[in-house]
BAFI-340639 format. One record per atom (N, C-alpha, C, O, CB): residue in three letters; atom name; x, y, z; residue number from 0. Coordinates in pm, whole numbers, plus 50000, padded with zeros to 5 digits. Each point is the difference from the previous one (the first is absolute). Last residue first. Glycine has a CB too. Layout:
! residues N
 resn name    px    py    pz resi
  ALA   CA     X     Y     Z  NUM
...
//
This chain:
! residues 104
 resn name    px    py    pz resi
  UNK    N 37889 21567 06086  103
  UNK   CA 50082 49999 50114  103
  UNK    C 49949 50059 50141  103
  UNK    O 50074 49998 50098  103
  UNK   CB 50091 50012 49722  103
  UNK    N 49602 50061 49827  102
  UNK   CA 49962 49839 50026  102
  UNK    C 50102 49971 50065  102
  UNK    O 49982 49902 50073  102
  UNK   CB 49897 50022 49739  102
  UNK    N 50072 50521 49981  101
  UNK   CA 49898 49955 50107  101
  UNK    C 50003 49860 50023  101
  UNK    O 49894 49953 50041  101
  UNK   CB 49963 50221 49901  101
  UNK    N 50480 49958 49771  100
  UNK   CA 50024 50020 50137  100
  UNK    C 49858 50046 50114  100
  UNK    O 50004 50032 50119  100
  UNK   CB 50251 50038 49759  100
  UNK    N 49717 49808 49643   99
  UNK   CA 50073 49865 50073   99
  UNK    C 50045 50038 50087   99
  UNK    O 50041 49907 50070   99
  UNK   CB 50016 49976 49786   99
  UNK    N 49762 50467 49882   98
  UNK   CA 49898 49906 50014   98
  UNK    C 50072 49887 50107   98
  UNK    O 49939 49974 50104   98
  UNK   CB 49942 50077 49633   98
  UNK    N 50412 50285 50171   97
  UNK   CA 49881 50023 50047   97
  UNK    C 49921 49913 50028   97
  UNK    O 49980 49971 50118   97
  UNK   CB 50047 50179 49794   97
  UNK    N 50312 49755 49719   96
  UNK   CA 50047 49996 50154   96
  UNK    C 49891 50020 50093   96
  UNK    O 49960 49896 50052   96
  UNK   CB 50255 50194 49889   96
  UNK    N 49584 49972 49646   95
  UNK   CA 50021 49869 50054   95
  UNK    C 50073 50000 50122   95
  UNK    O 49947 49965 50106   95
  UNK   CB 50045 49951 49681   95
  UNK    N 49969 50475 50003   94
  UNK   CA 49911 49968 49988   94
  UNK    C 50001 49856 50097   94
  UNK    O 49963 50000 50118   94
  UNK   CB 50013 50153 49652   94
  UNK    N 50414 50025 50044   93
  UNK   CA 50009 50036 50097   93
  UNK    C 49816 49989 50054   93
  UNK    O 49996 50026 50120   93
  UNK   CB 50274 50118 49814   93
  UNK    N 49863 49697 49676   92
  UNK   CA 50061 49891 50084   92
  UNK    C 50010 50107 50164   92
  UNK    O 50031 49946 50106   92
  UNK   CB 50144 49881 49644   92
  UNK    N 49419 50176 49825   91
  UNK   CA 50153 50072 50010   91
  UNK    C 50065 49942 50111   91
  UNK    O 49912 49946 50068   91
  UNK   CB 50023 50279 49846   91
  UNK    N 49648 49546 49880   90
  UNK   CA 50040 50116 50082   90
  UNK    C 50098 50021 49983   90
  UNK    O 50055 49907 49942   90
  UNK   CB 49838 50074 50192   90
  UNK    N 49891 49854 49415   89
  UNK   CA 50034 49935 50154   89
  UNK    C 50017 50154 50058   89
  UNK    O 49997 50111 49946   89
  UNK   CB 50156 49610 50016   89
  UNK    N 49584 50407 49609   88
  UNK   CA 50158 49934 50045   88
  UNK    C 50012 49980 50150   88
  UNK    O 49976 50086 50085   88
  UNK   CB 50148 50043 49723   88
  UNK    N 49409 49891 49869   87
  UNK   CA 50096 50098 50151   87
  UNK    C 50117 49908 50010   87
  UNK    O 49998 49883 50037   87
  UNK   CB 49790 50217 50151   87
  UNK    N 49853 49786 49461   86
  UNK   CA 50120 50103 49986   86
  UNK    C 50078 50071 50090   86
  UNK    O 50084 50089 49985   86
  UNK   CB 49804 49930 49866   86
  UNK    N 49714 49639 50209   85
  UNK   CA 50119 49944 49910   85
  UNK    C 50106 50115 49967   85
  UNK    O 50117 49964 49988   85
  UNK   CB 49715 49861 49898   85
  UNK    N 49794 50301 50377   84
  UNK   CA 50127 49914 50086   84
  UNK    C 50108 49955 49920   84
  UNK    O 50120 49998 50027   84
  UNK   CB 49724 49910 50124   84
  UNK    N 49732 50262 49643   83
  UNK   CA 50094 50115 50024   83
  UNK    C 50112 49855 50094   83
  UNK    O 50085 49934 49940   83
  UNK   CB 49712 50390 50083   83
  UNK    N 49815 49480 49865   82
  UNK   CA 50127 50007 49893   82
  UNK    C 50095 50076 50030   82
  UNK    O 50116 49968 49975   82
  UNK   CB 49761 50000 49866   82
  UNK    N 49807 50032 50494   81
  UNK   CA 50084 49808 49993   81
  UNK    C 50067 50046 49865   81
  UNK    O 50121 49977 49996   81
  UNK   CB 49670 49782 50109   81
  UNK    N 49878 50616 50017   80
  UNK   CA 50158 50017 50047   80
  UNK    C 50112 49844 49995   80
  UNK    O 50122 49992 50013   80
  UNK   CB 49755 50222 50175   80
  UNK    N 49732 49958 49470   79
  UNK   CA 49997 49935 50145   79
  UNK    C 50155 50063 50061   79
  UNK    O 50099 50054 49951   79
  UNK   CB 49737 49682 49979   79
  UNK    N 50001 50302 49626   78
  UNK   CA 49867 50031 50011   78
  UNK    C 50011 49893 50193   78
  UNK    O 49917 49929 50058   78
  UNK   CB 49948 50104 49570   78
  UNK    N 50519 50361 50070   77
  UNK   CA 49976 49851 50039   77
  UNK    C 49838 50000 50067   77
  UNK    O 49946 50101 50046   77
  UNK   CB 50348 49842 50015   77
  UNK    N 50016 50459 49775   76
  UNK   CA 49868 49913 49929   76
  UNK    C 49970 49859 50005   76
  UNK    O 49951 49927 49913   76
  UNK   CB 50082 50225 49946   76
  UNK    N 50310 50147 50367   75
  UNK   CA 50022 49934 49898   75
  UNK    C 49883 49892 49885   75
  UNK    O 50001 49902 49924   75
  UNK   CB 50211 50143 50255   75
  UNK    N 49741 50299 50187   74
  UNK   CA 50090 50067 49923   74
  UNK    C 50026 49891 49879   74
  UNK    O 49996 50030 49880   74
  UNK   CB 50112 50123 50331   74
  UNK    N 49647 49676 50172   73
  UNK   CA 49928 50082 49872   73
  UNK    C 50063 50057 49913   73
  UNK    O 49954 49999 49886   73
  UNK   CB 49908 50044 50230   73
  UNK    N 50392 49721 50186   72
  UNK   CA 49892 49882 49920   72
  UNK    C 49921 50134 49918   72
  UNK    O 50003 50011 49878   72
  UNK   CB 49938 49730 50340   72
  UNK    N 50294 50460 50143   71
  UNK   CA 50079 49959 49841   71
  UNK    C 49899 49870 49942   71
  UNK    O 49982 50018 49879   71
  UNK   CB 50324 50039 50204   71
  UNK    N 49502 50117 50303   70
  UNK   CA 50044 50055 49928   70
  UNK    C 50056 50001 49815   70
  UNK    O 49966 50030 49885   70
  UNK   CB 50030 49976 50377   70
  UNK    N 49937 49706 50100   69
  UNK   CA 49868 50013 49903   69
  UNK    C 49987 50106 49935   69
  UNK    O 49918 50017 49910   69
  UNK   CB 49972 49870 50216   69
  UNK    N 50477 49988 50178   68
  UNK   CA 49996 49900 49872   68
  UNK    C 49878 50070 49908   68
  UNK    O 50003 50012 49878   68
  UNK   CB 50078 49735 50265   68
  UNK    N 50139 50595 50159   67
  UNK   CA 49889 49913 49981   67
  UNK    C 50012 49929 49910   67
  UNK    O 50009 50047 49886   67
  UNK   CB 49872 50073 50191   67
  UNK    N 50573 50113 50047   66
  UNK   CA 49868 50063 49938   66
  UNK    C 49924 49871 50027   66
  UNK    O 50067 49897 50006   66
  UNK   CB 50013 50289 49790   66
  UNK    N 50382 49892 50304   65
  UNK   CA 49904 49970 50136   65
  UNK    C 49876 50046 49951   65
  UNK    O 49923 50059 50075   65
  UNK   CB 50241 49979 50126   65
  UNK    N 50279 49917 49584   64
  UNK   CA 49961 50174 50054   64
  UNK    C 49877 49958 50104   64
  UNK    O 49975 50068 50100   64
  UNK   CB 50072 50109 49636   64
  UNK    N 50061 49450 50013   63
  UNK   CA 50129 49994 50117   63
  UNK    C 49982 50153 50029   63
  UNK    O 50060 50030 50103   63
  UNK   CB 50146 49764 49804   63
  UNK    N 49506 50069 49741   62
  UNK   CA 49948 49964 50149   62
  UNK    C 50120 50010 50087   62
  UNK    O 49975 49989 50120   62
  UNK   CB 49838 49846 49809   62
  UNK    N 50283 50344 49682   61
  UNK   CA 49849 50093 50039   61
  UNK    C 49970 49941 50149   61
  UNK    O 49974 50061 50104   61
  UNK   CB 49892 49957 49622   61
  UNK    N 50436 49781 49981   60
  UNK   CA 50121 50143 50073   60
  UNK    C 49809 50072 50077   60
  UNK    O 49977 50085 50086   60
  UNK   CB 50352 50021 49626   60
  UNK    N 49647 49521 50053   59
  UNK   CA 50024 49957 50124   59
  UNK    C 50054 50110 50054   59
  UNK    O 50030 50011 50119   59
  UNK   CB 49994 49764 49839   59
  UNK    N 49735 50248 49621   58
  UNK   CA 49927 49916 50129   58
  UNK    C 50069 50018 50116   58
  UNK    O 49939 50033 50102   58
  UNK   CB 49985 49791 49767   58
  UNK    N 50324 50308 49758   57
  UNK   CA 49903 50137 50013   57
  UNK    C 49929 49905 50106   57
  UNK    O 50028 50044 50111   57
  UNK   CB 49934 50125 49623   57
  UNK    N 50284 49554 50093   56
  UNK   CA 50097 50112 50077   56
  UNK    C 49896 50092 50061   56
  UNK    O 49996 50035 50118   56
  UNK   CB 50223 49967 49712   56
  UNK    N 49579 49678 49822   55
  UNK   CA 50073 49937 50180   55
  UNK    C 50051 50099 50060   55
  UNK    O 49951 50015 50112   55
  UNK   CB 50138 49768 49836   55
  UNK    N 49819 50377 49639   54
  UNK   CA 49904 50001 50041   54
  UNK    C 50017 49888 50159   54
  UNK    O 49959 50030 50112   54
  UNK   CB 49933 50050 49605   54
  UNK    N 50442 49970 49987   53
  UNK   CA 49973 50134 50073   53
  UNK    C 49891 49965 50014   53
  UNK    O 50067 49999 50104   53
  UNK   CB 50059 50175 49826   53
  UNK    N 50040 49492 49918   52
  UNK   CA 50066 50017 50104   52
  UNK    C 49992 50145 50035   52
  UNK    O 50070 50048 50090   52
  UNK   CB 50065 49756 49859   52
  UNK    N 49606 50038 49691   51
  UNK   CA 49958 49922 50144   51
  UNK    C 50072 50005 50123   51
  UNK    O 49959 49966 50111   51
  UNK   CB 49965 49892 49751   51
  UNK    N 50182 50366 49670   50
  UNK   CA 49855 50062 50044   50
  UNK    C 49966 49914 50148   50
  UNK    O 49940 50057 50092   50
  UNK   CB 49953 49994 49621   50
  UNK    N 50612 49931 50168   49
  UNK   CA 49864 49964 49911   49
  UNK    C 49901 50063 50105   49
  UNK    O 50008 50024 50120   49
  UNK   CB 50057 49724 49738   49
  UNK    N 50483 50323 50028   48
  UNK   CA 49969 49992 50081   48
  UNK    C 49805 49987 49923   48
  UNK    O 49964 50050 49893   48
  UNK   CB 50309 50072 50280   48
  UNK    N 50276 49730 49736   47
  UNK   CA 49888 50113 50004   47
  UNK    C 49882 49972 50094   47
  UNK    O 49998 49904 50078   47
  UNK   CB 50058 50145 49684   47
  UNK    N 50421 49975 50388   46
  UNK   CA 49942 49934 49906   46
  UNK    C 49856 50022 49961   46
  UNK    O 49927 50073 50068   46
  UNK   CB 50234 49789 50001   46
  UNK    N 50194 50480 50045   45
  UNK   CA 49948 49909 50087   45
  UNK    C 49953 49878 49916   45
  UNK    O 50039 50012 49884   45
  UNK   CB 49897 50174 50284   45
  UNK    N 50281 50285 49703   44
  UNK   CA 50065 49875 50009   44
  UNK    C 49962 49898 50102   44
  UNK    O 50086 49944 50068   44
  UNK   CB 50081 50182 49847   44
  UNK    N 49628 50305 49975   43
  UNK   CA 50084 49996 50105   43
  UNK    C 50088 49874 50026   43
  UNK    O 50052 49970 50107   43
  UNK   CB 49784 50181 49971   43
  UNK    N 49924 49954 49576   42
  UNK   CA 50096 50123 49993   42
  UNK    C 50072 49975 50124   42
  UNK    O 50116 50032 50022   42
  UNK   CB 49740 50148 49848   42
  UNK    N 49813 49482 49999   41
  UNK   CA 50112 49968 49902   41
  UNK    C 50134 50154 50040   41
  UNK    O 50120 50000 49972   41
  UNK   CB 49657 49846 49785   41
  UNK    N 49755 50149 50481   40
  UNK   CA 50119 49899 50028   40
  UNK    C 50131 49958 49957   40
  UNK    O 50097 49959 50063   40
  UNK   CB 49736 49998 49972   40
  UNK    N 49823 50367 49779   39
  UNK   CA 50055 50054 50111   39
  UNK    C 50098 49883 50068   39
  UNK    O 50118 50024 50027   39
  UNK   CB 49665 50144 49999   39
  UNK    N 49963 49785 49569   38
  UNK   CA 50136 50062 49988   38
  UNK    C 50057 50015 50141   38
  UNK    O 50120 49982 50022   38
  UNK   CB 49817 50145 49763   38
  UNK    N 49704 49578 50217   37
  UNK   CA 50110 49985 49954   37
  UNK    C 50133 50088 49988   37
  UNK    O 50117 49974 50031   37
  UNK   CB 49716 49910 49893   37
  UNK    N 49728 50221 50255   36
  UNK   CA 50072 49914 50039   36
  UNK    C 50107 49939 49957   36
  UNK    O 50087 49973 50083   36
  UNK   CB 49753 50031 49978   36
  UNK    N 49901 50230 49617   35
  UNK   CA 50079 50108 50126   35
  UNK    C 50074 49901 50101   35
  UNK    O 50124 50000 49996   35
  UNK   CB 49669 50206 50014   35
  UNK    N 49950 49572 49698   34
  UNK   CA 50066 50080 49923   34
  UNK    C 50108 50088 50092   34
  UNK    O 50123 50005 50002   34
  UNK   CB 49665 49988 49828   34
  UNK    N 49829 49822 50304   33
  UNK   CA 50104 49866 50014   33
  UNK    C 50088 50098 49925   33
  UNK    O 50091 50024 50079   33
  UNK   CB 49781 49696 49918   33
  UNK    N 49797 50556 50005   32
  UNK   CA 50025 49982 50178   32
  UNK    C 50115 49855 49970   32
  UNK    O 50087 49986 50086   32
  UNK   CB 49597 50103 50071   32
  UNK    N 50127 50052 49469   31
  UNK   CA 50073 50100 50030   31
  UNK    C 50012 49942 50126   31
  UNK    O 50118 49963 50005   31
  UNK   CB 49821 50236 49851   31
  UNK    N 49771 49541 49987   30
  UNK   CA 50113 49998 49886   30
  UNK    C 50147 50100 50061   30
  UNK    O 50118 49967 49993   30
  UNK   CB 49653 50015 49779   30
  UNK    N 49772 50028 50413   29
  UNK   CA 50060 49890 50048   29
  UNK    C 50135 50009 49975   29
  UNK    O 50092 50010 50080   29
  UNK   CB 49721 49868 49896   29
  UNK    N 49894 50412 49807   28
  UNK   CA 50051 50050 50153   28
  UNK    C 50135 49903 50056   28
  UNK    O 50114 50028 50037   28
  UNK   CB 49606 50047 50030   28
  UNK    N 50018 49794 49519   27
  UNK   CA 50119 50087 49981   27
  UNK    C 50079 50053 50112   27
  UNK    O 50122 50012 50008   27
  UNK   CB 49762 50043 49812   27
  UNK    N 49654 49692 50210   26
  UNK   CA 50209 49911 49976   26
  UNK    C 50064 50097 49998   26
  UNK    O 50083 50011 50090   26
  UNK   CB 49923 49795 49749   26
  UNK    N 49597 50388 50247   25
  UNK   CA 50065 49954 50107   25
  UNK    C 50154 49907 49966   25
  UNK    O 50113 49988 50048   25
  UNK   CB 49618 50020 50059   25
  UNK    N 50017 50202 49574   24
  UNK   CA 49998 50083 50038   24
  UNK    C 50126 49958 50151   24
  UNK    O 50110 50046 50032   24
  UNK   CB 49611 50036 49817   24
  UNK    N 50024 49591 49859   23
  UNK   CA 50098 50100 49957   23
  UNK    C 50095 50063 50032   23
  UNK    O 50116 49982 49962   23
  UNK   CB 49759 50019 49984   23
  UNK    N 49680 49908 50231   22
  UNK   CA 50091 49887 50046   22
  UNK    C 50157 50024 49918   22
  UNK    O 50103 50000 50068   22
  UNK   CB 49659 49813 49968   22
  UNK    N 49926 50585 50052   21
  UNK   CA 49994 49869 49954   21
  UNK    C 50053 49885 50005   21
  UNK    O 50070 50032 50096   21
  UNK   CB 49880 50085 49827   21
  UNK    N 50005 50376 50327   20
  UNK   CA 49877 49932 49946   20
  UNK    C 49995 49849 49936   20
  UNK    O 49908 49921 50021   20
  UNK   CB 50052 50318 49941   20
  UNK    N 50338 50070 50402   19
  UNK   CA 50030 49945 49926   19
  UNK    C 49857 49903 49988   19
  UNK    O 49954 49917 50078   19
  UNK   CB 50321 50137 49960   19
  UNK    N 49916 50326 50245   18
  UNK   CA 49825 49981 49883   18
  UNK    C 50026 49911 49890   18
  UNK    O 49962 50029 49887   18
  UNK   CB 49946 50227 50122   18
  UNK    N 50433 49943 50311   17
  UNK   CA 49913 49895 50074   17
  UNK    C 49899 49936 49956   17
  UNK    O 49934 49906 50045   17
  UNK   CB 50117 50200 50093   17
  UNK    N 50425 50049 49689   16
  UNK   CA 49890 50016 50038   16
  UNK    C 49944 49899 50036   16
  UNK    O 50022 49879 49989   16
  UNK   CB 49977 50275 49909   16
  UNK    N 50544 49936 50041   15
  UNK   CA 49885 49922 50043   15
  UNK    C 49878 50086 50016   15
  UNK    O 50013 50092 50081   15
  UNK   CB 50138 49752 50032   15
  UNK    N 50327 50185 49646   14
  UNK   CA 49865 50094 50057   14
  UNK    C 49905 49920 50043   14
  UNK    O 49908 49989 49918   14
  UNK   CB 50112 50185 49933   14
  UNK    N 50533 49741 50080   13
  UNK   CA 49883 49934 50028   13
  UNK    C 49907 50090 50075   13
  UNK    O 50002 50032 50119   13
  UNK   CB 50119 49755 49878   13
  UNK    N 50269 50405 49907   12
  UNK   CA 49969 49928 49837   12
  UNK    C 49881 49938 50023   12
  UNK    O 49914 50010 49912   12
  UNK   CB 50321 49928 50000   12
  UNK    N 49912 50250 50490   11
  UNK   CA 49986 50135 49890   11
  UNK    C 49950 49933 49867   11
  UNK    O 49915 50048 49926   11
  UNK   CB 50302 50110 50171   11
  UNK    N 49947 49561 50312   10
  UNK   CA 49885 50045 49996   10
  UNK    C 49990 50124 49911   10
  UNK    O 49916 50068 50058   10
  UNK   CB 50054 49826 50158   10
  UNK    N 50434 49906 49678    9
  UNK   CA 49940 49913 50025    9
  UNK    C 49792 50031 49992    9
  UNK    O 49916 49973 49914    9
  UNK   CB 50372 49965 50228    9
  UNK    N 50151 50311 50002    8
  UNK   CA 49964 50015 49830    8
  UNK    C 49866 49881 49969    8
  UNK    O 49908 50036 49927    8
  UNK   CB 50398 50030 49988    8
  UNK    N 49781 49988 50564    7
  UNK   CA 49913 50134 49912    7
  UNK    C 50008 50004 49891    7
  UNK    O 49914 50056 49932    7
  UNK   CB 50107 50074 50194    7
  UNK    N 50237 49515 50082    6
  UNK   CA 49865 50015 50003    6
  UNK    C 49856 50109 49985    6
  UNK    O 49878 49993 49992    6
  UNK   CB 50272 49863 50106    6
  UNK    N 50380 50157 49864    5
  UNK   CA 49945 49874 49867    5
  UNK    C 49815 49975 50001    5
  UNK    O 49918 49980 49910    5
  UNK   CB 50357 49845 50141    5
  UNK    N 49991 50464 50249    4
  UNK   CA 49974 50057 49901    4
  UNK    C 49919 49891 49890    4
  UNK    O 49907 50006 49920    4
  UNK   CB 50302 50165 50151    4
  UNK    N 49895 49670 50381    3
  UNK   CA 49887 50106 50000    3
  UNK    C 50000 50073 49864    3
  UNK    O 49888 50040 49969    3
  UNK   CB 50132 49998 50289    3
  UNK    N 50281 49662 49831    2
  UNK   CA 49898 49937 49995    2
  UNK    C 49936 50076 49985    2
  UNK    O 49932 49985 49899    2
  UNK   CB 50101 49869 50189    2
  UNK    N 50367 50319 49929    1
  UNK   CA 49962 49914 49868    1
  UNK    C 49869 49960 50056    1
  UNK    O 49922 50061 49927    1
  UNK   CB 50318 49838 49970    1
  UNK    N 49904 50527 50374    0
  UNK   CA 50006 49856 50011    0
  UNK    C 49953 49940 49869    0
  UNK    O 49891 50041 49959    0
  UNK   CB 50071 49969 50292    0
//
């Protein structure tokens, strides 16, 4: 599958450590993670794609799996779960049918 190769050429170029000591240290990380986002969107002919619409995606694909807001609030280094909310994408429409057929 293209997606899946583009995304191992992808994770192979970007070595992420964890001991990242300087601030330096961390743009460059940064640098590479928008860097990669890019190629990978531009290969799959999407538009591109930014550090905030994967970091929303990564929120909501986590809470629509049915993970703990307080969960992902920590994953995402939030110091509450009221900011985490800002990144959970609405419900999904089969979510809602549900909800509105307890009120029938």
């Amino acid at each position: 599958m293209k997606v899946v190769k583009i995304l191992q050429e992808q994770s192979g170029r970007l070595q992420i450590e964890s001991n990242c000591s300087t601030n330096n240290e961390l743009l460059e990380l940064l640098s590479s993670c928008i860097t990669s986002l890019k190629n990978i969107s531009h290969q799959l002919g999407f538009v591109e794609f930014k550090m905030k619409t994967a970091r929303d995606c990564y929120a909501t694909t986590l809470r629509r799996n049915a993970i703990p807001l307080e969960t992902i609030s920590e994953l995402l280094g939030h110091s509450n779960t009221m900011v985490t909310r800002h990144y959970i994408g609405s419900m999904d429409l089969e979510t809602i049918t549900k909800a509105n057929e307890c009120l029938i």
